[in-house]
MARFI-718407 format. One record per atom (N, C-alpha, C): residue in one letter; x, y, z. Coordinates in steps of 0.2 Angstrom, whole numbers, padded with zeros to 4 digits, always signed. Atoms other than C-alpha are relative to their C-alpha. Last residue first. Layout:
<torkes>
aXYZ;...
</torkes>
This chain:
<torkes>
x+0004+0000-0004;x+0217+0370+0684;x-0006+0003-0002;x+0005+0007+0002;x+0228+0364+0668;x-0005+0000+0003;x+0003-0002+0005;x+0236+0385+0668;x-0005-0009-0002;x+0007-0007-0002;x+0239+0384+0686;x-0004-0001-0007;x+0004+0002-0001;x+0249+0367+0683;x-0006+0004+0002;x+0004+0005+0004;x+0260+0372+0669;x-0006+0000+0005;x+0004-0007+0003;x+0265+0390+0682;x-0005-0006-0005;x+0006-0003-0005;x+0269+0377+0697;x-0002+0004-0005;x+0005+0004+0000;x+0281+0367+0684;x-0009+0000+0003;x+0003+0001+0008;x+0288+0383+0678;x-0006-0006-0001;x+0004-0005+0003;x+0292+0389+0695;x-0004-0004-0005;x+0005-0002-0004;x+0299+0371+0700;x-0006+0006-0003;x+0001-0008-0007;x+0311+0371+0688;x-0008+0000+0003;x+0002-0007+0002;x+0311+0355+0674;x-0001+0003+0007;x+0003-0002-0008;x+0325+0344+0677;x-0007+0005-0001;x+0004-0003+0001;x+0330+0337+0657;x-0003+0005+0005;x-0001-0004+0006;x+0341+0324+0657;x-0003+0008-0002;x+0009+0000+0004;x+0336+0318+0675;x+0003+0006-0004;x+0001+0008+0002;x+0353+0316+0686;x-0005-0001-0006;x-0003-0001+0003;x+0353+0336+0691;x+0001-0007-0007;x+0006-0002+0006;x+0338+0333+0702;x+0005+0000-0008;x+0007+0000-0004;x+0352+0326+0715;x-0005+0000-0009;x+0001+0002-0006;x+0370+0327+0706;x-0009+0003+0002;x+0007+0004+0002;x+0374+0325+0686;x-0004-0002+0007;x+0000+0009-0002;x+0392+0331+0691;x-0007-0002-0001;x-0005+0003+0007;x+0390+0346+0677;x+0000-0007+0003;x+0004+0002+0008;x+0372+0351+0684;x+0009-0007-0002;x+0007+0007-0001;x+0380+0350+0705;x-0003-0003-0010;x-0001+0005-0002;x+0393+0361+0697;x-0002-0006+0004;x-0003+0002+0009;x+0384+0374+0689;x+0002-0007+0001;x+0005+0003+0003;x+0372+0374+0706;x+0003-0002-0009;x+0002+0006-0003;x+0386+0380+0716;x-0003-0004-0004;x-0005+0006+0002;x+0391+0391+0703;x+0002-0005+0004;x+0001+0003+0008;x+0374+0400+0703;x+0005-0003-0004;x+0003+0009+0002;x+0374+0399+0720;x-0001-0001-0007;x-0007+0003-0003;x+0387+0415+0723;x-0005-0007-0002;x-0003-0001+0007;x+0371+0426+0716;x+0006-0006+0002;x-0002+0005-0001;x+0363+0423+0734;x+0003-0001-0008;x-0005+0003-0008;x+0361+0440+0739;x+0005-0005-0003;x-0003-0005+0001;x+0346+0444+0724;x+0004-0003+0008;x-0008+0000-0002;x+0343+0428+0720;x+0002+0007+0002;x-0001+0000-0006;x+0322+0428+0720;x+0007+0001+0001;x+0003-0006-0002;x+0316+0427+0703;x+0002+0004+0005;x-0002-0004+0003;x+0331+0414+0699;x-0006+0008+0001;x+0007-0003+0002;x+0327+0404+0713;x+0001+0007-0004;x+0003-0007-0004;x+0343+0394+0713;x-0004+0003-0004;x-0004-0005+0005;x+0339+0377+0709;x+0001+0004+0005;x+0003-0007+0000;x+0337+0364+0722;x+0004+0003-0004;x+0005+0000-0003;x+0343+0347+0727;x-0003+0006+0000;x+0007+0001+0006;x+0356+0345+0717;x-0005+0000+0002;x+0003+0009-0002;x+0368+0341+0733;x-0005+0000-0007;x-0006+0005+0003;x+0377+0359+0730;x-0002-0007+0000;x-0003+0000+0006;x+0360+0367+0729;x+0007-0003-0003;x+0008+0002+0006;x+0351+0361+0744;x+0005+0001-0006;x-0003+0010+0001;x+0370+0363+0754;x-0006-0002-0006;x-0004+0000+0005;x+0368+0383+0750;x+0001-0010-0001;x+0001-0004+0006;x+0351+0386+0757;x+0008-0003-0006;x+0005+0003+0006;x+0356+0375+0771;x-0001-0001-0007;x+0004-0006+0002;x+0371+0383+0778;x-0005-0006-0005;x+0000+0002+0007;x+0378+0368+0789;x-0003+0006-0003;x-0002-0001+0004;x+0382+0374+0808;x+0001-0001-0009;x-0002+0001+0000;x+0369+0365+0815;x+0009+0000-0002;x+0002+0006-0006;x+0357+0370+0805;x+0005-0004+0003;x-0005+0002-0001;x+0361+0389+0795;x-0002-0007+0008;x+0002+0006-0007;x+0345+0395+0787;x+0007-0004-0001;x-0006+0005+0004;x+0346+0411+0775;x+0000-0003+0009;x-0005+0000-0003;x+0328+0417+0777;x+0006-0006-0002;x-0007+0002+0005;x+0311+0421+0769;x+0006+0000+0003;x-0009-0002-0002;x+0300+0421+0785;x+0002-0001-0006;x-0005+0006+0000;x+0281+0414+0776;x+0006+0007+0003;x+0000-0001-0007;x+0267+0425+0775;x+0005-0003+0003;x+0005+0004-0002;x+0260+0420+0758;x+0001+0001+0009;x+0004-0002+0001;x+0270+0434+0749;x-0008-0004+0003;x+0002+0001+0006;x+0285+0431+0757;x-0008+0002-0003;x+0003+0004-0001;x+0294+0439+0771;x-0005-0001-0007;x+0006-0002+0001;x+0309+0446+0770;x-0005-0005+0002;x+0000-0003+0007;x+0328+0441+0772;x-0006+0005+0001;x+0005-0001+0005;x+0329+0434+0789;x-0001+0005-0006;x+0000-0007+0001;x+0343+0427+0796;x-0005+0002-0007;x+0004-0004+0005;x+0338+0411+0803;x+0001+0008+0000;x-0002-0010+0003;x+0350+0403+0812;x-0002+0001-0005;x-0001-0003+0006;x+0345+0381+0818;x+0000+0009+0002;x+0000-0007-0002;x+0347+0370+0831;x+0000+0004-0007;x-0007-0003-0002;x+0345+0352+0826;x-0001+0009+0000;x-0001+0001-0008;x+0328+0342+0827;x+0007+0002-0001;x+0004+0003-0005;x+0326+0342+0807;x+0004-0003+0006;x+0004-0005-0009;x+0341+0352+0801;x-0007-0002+0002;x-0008-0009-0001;x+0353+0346+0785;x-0004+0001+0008;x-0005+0004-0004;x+0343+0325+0788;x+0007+0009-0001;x+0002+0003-0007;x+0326+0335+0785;x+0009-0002+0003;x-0002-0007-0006;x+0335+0346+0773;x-0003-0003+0005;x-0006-0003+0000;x+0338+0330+0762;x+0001+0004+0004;x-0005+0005-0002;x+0322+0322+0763;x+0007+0002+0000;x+0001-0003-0005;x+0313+0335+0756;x+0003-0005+0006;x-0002-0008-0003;x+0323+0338+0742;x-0003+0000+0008;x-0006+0003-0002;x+0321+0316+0739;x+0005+0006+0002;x-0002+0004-0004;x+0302+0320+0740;x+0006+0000+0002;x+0002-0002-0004;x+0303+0331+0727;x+0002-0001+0008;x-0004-0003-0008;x+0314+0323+0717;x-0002+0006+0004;x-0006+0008+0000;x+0302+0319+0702;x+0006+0008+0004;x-0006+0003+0004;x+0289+0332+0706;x+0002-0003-0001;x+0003+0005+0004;x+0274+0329+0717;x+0004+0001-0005;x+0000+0006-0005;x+0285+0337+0734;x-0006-0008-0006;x+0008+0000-0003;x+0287+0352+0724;x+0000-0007+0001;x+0006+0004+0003;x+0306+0352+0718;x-0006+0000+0004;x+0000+0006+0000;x+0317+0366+0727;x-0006-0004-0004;x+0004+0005+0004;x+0319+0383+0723;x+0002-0006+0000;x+0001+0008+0003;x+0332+0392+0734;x-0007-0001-0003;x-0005-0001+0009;x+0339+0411+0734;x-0002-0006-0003;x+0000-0005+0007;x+0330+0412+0751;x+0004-0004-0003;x-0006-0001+0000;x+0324+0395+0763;x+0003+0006-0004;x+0000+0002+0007;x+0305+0397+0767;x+0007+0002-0002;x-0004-0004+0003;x+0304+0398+0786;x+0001-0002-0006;x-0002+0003+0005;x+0288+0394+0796;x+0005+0003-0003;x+0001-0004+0004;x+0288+0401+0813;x+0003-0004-0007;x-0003+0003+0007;x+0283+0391+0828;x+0000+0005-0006;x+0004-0002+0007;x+0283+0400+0844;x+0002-0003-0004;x+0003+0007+0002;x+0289+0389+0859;x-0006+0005-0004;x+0008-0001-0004;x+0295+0406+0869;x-0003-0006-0003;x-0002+0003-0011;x+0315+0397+0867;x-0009+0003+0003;x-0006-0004-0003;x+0312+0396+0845;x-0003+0001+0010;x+0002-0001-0006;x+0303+0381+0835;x+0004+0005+0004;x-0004+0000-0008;x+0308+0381+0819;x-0005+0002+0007;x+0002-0003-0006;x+0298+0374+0805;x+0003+0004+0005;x+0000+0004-0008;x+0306+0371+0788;x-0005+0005+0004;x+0000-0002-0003;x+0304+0374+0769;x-0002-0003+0007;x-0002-0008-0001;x+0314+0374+0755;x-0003+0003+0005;x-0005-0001+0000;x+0314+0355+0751;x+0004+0006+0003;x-0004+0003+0007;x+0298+0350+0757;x+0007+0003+0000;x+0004-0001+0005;x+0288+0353+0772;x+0001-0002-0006;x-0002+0002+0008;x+0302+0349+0785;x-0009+0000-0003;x+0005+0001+0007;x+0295+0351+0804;x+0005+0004-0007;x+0004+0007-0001;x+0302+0353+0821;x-0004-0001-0006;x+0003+0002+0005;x+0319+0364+0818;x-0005-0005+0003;x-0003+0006+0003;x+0327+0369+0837;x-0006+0000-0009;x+0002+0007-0003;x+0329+0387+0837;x-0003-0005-0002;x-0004+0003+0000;x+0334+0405+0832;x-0003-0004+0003;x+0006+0003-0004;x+0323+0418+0823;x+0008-0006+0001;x-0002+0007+0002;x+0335+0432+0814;x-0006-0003+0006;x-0004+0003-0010;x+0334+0451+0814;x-0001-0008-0003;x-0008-0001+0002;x+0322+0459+0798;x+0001-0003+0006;x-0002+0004+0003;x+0303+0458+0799;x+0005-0001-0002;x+0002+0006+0000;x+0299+0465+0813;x+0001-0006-0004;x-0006+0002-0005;x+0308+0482+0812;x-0002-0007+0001;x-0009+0002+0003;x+0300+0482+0795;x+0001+0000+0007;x+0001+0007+0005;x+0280+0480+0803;x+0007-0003-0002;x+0002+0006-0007;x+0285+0494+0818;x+0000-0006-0006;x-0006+0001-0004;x+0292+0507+0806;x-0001-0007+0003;x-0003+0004+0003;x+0275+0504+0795;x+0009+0000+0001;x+0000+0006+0002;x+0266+0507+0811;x+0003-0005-0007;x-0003+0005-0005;x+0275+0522+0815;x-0002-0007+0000;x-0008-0001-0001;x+0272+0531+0799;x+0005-0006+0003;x-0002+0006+0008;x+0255+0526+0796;x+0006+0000-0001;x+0004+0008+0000;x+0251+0532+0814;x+0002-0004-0006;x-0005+0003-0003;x+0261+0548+0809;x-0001-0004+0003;x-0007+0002+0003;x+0251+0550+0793;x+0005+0000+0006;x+0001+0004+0004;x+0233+0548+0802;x+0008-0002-0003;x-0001+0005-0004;x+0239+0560+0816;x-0003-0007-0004;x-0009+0001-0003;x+0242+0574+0804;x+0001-0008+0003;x-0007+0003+0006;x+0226+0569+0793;x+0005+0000+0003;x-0009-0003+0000;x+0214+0570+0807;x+0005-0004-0002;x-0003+0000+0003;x+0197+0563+0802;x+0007+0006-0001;x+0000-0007-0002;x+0187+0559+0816;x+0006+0004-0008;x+0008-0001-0001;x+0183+0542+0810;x+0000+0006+0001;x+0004+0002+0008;x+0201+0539+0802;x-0006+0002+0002;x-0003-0006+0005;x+0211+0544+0819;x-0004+0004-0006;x+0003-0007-0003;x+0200+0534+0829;x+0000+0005-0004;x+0006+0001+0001;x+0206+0518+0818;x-0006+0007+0002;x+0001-0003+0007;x+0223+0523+0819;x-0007+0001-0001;x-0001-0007+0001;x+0225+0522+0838;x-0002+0003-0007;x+0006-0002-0005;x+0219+0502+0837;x+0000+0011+0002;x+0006+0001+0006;x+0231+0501+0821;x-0005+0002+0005;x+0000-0007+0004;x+0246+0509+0834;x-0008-0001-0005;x+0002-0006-0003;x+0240+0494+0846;x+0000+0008-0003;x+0006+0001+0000;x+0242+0480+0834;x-0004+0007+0005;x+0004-0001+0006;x+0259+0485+0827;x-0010+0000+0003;x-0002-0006+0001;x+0265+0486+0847;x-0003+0001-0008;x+0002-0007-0006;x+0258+0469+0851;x-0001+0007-0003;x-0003+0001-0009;x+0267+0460+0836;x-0005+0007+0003;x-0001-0008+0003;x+0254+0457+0818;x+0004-0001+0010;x+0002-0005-0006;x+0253+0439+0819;x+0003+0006-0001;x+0007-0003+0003;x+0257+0428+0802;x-0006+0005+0003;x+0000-0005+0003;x+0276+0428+0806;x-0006+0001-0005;x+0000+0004+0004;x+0275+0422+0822;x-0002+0004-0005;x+0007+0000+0000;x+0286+0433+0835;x-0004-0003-0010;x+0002-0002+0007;x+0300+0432+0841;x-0007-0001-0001;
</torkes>
């Protein structure tokens, strides 16, 4: 597999054909260059990544190590978790450490996100992560992001009613909104 802030081989080889293409200005072989390098990018970023977890960041995202001893960060789909300076930040991040830190993990990969990141539904040792974070109150579902994962919205109803993880706190305020106050005090 390959890490998902590197361009793989074959992407990086059709841009070294493209680059010719652009100086000499042949439009046919400019558009089928741009064709088959954005074939190559989407075949890359779909399929699954599989192997052990060596790192927990916060509540939503881990490391995996897979069998070439690539690391690829993965950002869990449908989930928002608390930001690590939150109230229950830490206690999110700490929860998927003990779902899949040093356990096997299935990463079916969604997309990829705007910082570079795997989007992915993460299965650690048989556990579905994604979904446990939010039955445990340890993460909303990422209402920008649910397309898939609609089914957590009555995982997460029932985490609120039992008053479980972030749910506990009168009030929880949602990550997004947390991360939008703090752009606008910077």
């Amino acid at each position: 597999m390959m890490k998902p802030n590197t361009a793989s081989p074959k992407t990086v080889a059709l841009v070294r054909l493209l680059i010719p293409a652009l100086m000499g200005k042949n439009y046919i072989k400019i558009i089928l260059l741009g064709v088959a390098i954005l074939v190559s990018v989407m075949a890359s970023a779909y399929g699954s990544i599989s192997g052990r977890v060596v790192g927990v960041a916060d509540g939503d995202t881990l490391t995996v190590l897979d069998d070439t001893n690539q690391q690829h960060k993965i950002r869990l789909a449908g989930i928002d978790a608390p930001e690590k300076a939150q109230p229950f930040g830490q206690v999110g991040k700490q929860r998927l450490s003990e779902l899949c830190y040093n356990k096997q993990a299935i990463v079916e990969v969604v997309n990829t996100d705007r910082y570079g990141r795997t989007v992915g539904d993460v299965t650690c040792d048989g556990a579905h992560a994604n979904a446990e974070m939010v039955i445990g109150g340890n993460a909303w579902v990422y209402r920008h992001y649910d397309k898939g994962f609609e089914s957590f919205y009555a995982l997460e109803e029932a985490a609120k009613e039992a008053r479980l993880g972030l749910w506990a706190d009168d009030n929880p305020t949602p990550p997004w909104e947390w991360r939008h106050s703090r752009k606008r005090k910077d």
